[in-house]
PAVOTI-438798 format. One record per residue (C-alpha): residue in three letters; y, z, x. Coordinates in steps of 0.5 Angstrom, whole numbers, padded with zeros to 4 digits. Each point is the difference from the previous one (the first is absolute). Layout:
residues N
{code: Ala	Y: Y	Z: Z	X: X};
...
***
This chain:
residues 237
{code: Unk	Y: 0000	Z: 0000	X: 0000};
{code: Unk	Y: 0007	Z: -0001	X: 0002};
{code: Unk	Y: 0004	Z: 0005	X: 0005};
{code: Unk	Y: 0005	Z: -0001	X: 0004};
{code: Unk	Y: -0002	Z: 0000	X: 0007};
{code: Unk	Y: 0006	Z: 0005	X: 0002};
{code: Unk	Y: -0004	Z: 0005	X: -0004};
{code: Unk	Y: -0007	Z: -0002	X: 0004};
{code: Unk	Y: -0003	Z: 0005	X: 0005};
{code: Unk	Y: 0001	Z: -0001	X: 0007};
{code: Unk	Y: -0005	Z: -0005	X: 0004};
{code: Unk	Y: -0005	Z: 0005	X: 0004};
{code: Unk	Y: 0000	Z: -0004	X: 0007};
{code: Unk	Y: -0007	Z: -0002	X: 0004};
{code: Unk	Y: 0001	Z: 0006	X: 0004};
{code: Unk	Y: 0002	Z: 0005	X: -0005};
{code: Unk	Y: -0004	Z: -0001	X: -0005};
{code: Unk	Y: -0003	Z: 0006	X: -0004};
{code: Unk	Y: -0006	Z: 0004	X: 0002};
{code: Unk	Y: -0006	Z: 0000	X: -0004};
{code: Unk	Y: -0002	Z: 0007	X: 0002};
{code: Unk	Y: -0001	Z: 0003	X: -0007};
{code: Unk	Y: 0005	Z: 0006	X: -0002};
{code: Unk	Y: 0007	Z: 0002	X: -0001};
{code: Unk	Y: 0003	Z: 0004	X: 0005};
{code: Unk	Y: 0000	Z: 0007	X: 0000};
{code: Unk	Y: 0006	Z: 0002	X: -0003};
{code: Unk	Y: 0001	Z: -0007	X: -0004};
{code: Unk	Y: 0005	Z: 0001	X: -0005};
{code: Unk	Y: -0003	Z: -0004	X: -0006};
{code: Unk	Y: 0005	Z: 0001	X: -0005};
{code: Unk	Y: 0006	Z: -0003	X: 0004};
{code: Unk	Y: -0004	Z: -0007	X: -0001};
{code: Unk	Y: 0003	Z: -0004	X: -0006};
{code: Unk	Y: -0006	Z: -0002	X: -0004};
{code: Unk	Y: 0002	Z: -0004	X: -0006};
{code: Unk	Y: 0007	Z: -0003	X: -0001};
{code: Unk	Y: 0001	Z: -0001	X: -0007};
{code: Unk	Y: 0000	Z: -0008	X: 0000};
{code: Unk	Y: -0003	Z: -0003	X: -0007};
{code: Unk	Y: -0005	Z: -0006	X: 0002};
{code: Unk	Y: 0003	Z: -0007	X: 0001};
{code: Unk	Y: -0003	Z: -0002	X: -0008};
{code: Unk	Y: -0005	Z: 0002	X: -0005};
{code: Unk	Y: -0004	Z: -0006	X: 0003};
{code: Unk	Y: 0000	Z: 0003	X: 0007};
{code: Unk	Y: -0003	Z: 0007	X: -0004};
{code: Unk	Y: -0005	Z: -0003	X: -0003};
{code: Unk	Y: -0002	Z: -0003	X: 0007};
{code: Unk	Y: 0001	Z: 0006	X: 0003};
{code: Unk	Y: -0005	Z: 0003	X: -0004};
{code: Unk	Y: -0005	Z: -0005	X: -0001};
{code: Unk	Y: -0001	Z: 0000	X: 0008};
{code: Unk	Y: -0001	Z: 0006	X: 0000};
{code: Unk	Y: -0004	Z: 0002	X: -0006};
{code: Unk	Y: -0005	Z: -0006	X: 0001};
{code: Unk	Y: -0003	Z: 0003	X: 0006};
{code: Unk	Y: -0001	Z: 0007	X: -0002};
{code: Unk	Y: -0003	Z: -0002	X: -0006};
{code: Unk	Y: -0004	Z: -0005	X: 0003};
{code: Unk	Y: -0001	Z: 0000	X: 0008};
{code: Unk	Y: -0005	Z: 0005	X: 0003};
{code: Unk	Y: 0004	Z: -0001	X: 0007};
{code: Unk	Y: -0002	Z: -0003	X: 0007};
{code: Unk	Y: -0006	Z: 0004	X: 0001};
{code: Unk	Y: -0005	Z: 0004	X: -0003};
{code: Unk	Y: 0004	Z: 0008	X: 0001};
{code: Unk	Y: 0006	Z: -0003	X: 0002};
{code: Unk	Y: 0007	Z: 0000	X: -0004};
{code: Unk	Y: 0006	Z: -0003	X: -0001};
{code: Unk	Y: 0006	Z: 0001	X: -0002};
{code: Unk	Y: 0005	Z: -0005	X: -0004};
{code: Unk	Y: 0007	Z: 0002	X: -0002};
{code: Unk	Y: 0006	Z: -0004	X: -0002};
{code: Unk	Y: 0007	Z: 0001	X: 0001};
{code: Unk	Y: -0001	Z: 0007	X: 0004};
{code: Unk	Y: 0003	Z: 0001	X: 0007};
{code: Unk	Y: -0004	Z: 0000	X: 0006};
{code: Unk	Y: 0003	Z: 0004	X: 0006};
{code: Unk	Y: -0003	Z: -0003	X: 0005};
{code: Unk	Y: 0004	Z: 0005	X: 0006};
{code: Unk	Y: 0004	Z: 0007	X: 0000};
{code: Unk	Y: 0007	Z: 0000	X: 0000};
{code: Unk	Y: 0000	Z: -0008	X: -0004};
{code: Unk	Y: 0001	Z: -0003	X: -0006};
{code: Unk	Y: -0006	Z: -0002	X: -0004};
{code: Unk	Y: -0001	Z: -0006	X: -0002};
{code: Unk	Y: -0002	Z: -0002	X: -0008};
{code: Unk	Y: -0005	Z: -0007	X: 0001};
{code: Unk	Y: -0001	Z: -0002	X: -0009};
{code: Unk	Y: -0008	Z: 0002	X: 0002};
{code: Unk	Y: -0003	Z: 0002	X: 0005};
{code: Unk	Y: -0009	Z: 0001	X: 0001};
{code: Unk	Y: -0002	Z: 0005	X: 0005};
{code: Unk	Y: -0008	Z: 0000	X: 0002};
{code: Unk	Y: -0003	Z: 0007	X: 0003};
{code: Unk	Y: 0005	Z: 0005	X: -0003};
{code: Unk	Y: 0000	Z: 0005	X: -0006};
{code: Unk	Y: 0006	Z: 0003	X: -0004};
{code: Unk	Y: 0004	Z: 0007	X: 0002};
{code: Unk	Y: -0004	Z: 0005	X: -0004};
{code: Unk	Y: 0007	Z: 0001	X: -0003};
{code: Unk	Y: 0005	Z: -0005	X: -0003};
{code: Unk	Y: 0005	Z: 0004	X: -0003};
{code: Unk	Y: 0003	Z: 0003	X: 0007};
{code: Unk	Y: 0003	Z: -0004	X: 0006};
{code: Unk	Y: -0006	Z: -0001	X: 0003};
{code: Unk	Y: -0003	Z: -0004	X: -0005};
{code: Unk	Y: 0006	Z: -0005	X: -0002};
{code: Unk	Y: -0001	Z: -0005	X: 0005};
{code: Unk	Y: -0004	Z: -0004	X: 0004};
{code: Unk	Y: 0001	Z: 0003	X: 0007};
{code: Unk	Y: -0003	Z: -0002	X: 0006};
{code: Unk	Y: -0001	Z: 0006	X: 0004};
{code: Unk	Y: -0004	Z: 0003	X: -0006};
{code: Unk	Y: -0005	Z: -0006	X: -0001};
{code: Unk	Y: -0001	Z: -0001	X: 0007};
{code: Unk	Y: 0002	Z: -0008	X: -0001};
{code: Unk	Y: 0004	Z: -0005	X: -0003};
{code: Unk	Y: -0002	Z: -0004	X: -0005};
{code: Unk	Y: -0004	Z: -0006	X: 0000};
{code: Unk	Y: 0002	Z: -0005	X: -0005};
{code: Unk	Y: 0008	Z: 0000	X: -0003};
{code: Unk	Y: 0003	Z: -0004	X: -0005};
{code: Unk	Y: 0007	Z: -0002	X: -0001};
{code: Unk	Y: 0002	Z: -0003	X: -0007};
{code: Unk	Y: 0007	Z: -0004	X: 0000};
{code: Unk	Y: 0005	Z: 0000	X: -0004};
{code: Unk	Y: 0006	Z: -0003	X: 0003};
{code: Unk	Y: 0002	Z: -0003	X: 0006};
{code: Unk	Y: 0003	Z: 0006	X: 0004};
{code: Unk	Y: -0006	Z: 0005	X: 0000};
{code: Unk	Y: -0003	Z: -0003	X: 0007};
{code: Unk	Y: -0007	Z: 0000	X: -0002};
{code: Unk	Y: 0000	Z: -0006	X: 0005};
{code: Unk	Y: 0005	Z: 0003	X: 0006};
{code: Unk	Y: 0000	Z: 0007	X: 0001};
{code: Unk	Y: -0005	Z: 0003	X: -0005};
{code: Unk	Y: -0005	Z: -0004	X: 0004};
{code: Unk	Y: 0002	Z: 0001	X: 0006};
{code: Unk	Y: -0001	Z: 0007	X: -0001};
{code: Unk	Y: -0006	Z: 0001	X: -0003};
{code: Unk	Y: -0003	Z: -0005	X: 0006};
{code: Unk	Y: 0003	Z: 0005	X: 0005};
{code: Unk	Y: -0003	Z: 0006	X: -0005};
{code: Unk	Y: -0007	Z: -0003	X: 0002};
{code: Unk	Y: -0002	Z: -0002	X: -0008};
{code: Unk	Y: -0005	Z: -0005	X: 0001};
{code: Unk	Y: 0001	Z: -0004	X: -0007};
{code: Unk	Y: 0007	Z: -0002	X: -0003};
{code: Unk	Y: 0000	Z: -0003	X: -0007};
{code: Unk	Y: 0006	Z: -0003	X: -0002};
{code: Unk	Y: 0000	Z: -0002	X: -0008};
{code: Unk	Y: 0007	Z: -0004	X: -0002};
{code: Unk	Y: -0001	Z: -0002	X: -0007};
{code: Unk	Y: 0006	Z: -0002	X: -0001};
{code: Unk	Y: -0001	Z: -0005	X: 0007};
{code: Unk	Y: 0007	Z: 0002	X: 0003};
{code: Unk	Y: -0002	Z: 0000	X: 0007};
{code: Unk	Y: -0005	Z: -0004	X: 0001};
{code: Unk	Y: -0003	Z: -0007	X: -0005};
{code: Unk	Y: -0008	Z: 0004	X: 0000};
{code: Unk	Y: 0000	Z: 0008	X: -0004};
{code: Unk	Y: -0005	Z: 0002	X: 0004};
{code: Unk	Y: 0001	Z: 0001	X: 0008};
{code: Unk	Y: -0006	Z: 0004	X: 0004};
{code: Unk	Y: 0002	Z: 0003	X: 0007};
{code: Unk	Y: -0006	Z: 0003	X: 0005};
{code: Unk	Y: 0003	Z: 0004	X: 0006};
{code: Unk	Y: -0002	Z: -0004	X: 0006};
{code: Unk	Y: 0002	Z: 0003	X: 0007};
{code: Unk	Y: 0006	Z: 0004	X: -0003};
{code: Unk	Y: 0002	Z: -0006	X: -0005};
{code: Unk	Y: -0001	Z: -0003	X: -0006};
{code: Unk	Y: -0003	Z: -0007	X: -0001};
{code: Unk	Y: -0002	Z: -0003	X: -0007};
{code: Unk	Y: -0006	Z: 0001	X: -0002};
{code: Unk	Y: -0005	Z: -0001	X: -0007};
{code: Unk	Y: 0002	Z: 0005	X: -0005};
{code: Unk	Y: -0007	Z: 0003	X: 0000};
{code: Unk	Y: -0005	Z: 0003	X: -0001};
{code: Unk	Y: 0001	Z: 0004	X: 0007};
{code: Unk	Y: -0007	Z: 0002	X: 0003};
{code: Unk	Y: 0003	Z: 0005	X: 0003};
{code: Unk	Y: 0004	Z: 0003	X: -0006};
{code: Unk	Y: -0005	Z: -0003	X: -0005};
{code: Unk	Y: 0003	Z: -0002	X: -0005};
{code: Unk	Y: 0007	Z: -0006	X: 0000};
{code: Unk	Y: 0005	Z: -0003	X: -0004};
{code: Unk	Y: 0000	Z: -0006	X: -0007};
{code: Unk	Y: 0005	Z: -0001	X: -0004};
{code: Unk	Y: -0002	Z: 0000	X: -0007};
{code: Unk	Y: 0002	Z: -0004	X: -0006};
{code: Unk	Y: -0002	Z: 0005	X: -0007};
{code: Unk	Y: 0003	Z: 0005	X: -0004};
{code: Unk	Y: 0000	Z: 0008	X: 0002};
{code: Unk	Y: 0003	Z: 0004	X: -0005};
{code: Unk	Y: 0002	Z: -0005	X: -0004};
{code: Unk	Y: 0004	Z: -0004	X: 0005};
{code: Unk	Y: -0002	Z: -0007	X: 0002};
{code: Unk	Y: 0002	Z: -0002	X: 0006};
{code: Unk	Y: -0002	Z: -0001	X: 0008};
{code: Unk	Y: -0002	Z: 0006	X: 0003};
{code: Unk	Y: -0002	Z: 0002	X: 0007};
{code: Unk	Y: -0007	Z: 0003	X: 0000};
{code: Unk	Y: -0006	Z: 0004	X: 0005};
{code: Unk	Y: -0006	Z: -0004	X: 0000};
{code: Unk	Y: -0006	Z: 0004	X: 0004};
{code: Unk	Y: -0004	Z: -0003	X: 0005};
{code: Unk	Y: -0004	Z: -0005	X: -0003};
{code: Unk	Y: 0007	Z: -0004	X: -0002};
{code: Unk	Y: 0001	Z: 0003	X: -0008};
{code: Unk	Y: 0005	Z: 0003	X: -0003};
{code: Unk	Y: -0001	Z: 0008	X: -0001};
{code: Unk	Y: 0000	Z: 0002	X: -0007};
{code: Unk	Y: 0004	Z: 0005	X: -0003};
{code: Unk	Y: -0003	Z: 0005	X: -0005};
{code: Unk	Y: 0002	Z: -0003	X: -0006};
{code: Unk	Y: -0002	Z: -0007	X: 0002};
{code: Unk	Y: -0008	Z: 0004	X: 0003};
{code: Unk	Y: -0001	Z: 0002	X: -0006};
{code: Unk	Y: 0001	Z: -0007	X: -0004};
{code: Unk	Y: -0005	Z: -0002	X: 0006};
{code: Unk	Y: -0004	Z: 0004	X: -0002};
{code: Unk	Y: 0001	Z: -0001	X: -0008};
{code: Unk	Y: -0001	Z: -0007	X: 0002};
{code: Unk	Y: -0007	Z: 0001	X: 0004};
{code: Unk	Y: -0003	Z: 0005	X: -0006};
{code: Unk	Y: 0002	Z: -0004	X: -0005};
{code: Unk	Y: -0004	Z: -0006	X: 0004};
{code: Unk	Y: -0006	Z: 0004	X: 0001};
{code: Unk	Y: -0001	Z: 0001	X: -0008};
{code: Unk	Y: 0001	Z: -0007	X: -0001};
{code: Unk	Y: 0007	Z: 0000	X: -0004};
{code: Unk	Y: 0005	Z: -0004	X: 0000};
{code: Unk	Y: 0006	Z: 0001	X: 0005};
{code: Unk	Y: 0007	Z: 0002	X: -0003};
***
């Protein structure tokens, strides 16, 4: 989503990047972090993304490997070093890692690296002007930030012709790669023509490892109504 760049975290250089030694400092104040800024979400088009990115994966996804969990937020900050602004990517997913056993404290507000020991694995930006440097700053840091995958989702195609352009992180910069699925993530990225909550529109959308589209629970439960339906030999609706 859109943001000025004067308001973007500082980029973190090669030689300062931040440790990923597990654990705040000793006397660590949380509460002086600035969590949530109060902003409302670009439309209600990007709220309904919001979710469905989210959602979908919860519901439907059993993670990388077998005990192995993850996280998917949207619109949260990622304090990704001490002493520095956080960033706030429209979604992120994070393999290996589990929630603060307490979300109505500071420590529970954000992502911080420090606490989950890495940065995340995959990153979403969705644009929705031309100034929030999806494809300038914003990438630039998060390549410096180690995120092994970048997605940006441009439906409105304003920075580029294509919506939908993937990154790999090789040798500390992106370069174009498929949207996926990501064997080491396990999943990837479609775009979608269809209705979510009554909305019909283009999507962006996890597939899982074999390419397909990871279901949200309503749409599982109509997968499976299909399928029972089916074996007792009725009509589909």
């Amino acid at each position: 989503m859109s943001a000025s760049p004067s308001d973007a975290p500082p980029f973190v250089s090669p030689l300062s990047a931040p440790s990923l030694v597990a654990g705040p400092e000793p006397d660590f104040d949380y509460e002086s972090l600035i969590t949530e800024d109060h902003q409302p979400v670009d439309s209600i088009f990007f709220e309904k993304l919001n979710r469905l990115l989210a959602h979908a994966l919860y519901a439907s996804w059993s993670g990388p490997g077998e005990g192995r969990p993850f996280l998917v937020f949207v619109n949260v900050g990622w304090f990704y070093q001490h002493k520095t602004p956080a960033v706030v990517p429209d979604c992120l997913l994070s393999l290996d890692v589990t929630l603060p056993p307490d979300l109505h404290v500071k420590q529970g507000h954000s992502y911080y690296q420090w606490d989950m020991g890495k940065q995340p694995d995959v990153v979403i930006e969705i644009v929705s002007d031309r100034t929030g440097g999806e494809e300038s700053y914003k990438k630039g840091l998060y390549a410096r930030l180690g995120v092994p995958y970048y997605a940006v989702f441009d439906p409105k195609r304003l920075l580029s012709e294509e919506a939908l352009r993937t990154y790999e992180l090789v040798g500390g910069n992106y370069r174009l790669t498929e949207p996926g699925p990501w064997a080491k993530v396990g999943l990837g990225l479609r775009l979608w023509q269809g209705k979510f909550e009554g909305c019909e529109d283009v999507w962006l959308r996890w597939c899982d490892e074999n390419g397909e589209i990871v279901p949200t629970g309503e749409e599982r439960i109509r997968i499976l109504q299909a399928e029972l339906r089916q074996l007792r030999g009725e009509s589909p609706e």
